[in-house]
N, C-alpha and C positions, 0 to 999 in steps of 0.2 A: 504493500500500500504506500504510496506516494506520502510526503511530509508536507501537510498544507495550512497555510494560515487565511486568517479573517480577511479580506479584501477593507480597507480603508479608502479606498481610493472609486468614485463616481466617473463612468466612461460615457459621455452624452452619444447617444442611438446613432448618429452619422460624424464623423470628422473629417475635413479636407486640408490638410498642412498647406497647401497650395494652391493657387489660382492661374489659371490656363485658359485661354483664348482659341478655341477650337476650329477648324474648317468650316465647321455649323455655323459660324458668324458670332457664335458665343449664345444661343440661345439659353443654354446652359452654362454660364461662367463656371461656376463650382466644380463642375466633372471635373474627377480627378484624370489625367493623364494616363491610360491605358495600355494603348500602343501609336506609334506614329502615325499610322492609318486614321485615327480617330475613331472612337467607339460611335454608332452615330448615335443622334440625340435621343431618338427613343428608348434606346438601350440604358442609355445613360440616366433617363426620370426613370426606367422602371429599377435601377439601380439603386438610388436613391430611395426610392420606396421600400424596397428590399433590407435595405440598410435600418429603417426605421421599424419595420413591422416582425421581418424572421430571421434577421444576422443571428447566428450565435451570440450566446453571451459571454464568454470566456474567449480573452487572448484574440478578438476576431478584427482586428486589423485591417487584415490581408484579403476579409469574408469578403464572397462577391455574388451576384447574383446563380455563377455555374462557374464551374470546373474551369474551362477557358480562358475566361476575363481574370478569373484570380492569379493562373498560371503567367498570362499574360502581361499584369500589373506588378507581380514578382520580377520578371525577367525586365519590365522596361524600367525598373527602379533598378536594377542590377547594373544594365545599361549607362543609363544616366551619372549613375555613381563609379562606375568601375570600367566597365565594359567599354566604353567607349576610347575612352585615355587609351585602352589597353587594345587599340586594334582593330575591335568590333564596328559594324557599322549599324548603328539603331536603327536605322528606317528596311532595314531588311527584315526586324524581328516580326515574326509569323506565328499563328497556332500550328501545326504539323497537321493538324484534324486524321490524326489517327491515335495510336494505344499507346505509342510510343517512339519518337521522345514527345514531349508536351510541349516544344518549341521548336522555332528553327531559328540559325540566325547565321550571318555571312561574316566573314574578317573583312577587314578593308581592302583585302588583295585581294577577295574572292573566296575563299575556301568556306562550304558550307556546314555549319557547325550545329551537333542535337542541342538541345537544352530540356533536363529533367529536374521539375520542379517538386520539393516536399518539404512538410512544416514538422517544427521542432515543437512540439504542442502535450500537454500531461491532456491524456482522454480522461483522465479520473477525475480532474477537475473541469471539461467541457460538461462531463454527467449532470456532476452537482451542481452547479452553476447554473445548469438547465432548470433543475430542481430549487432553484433558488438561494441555495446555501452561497454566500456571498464568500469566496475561499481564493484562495492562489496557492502553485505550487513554490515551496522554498528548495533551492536547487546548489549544493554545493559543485566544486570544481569537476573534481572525478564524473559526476553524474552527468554532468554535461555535456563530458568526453565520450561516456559510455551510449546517450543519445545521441551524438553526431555521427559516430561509430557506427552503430546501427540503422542508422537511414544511409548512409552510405554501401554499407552491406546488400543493403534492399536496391540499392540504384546499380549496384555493379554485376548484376545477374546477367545480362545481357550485352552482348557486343555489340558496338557501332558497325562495323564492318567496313563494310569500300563506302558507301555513302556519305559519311560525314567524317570532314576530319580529326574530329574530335570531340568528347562526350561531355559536357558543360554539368554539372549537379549544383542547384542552387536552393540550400534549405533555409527557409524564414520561419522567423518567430515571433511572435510577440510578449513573450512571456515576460511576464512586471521583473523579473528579477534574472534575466537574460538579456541585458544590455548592453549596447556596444563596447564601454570598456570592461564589463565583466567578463564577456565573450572572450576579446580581445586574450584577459588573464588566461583566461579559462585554458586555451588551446592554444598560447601563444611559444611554449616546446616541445608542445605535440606534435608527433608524425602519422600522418594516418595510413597505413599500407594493407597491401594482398589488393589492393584497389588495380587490378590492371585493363580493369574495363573504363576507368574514368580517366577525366586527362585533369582536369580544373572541376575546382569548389571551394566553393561562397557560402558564408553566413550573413544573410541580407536580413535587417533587422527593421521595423516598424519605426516611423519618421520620428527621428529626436530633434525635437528644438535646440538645444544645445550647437547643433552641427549643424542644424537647416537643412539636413539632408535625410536620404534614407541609409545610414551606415554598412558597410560592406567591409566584413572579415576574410580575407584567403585562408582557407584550409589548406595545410599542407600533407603533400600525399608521396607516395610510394608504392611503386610496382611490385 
């Protein structure tokens, strides 16, 4: 059983850290930023809606109407923050719309690269949360290693093959007490290996004020 405490802390039903001017002419100012395509507007009030009436209540950040949009709002905050400095070209990023990878996205030079998205999240406390018990998970160092570990494990089952050059793993979180510099301690002489199906991975964390951004951790890995 997971170690949890009282939740102190009031999450208001929608938050947008930032403001963006969309294709749509801005019908919608508040949409948060998607992907570079632009989510189009209707997508985006039924978003809205969703956010207000059935998001999860626990660590739900990153919650989005489906599957899709969440993986897709993962990888463009990834992007934005890391991804791009390093290469990537954001306006290529794509759903794959199959099982697997949950993303596409291109290098600057061309090469086409998977992206598979997964969240660092205690189910024990999404339960009760649901159930009203107002709780968070408390998470020391080891236990954090031993979760990144294990969704790693989960994403390295499969081979990229000839199709892509290489297999991108980006796991987000929003856990109250999984923070970008806790993260940072957390896994900062960690080597994570047997990984020979991944190339690159990210700890993309829920937007801190502090940084104005969405923070972004390198995992370091081994074949």
């Amino acid at each position: 059983m997971s170690q949890v405490r009282s939740q102190r802390f009031f999450f208001p039903p929608f938050t947008t850290p930032k403001l963006q001017v969309h294709q749509c002419g801005g019908a919608d100012k508040h949409c948060p930023p998607l992907d570079r395509e632009c989510i189009r507007c209707w997508t985006l009030v039924n978003t809205n809606m969703y956010m207000v009436k059935k998001r999860r209540k626990y660590a739900n950040f990153f919650e989005a109407p489906t599957k899709e949009l969440k993986e897709l709002s993962v990888s463009e905050e990834w992007l934005i923050t890391y991804g791009v400095e390093h290469g990537y070209d954001e306006k290529s990023l794509v759903a794959s719309n199959d099982q697997w990878p949950d993303c596409e996205v291109k290098m600057a030079s061309g090469e086409l690269c998977g992206i598979e998205v997964t969240e660092l999240v205690d189910q024990e406390c999404i339960e009760k949360n649901e159930k009203n018990q107002n709780v968070y998970r408390l998470w020391n160092d080891d236990e954090i290693v031993e979760a990144i570990e294990q969704r790693l494990k989960d994403k390295n089952t499969k081979s990229h093959g000839g199709r892509y050059q290489k297999l991108i793993v980006l796991i987000h979180t929003d856990e109250i007490e999984i923070t970008f510099d806790r993260g940072n301690k957390a896994i900062e002489v960690h080597t994570f290996s047997g990984l020979k199906n991944i190339n690159e991975a990210y700890l993309v964390y829920s937007y801190e004020p502090m940084y104005q951004q969405y923070p972004v951790t390198t995992i370091k890995l081994s074949g």
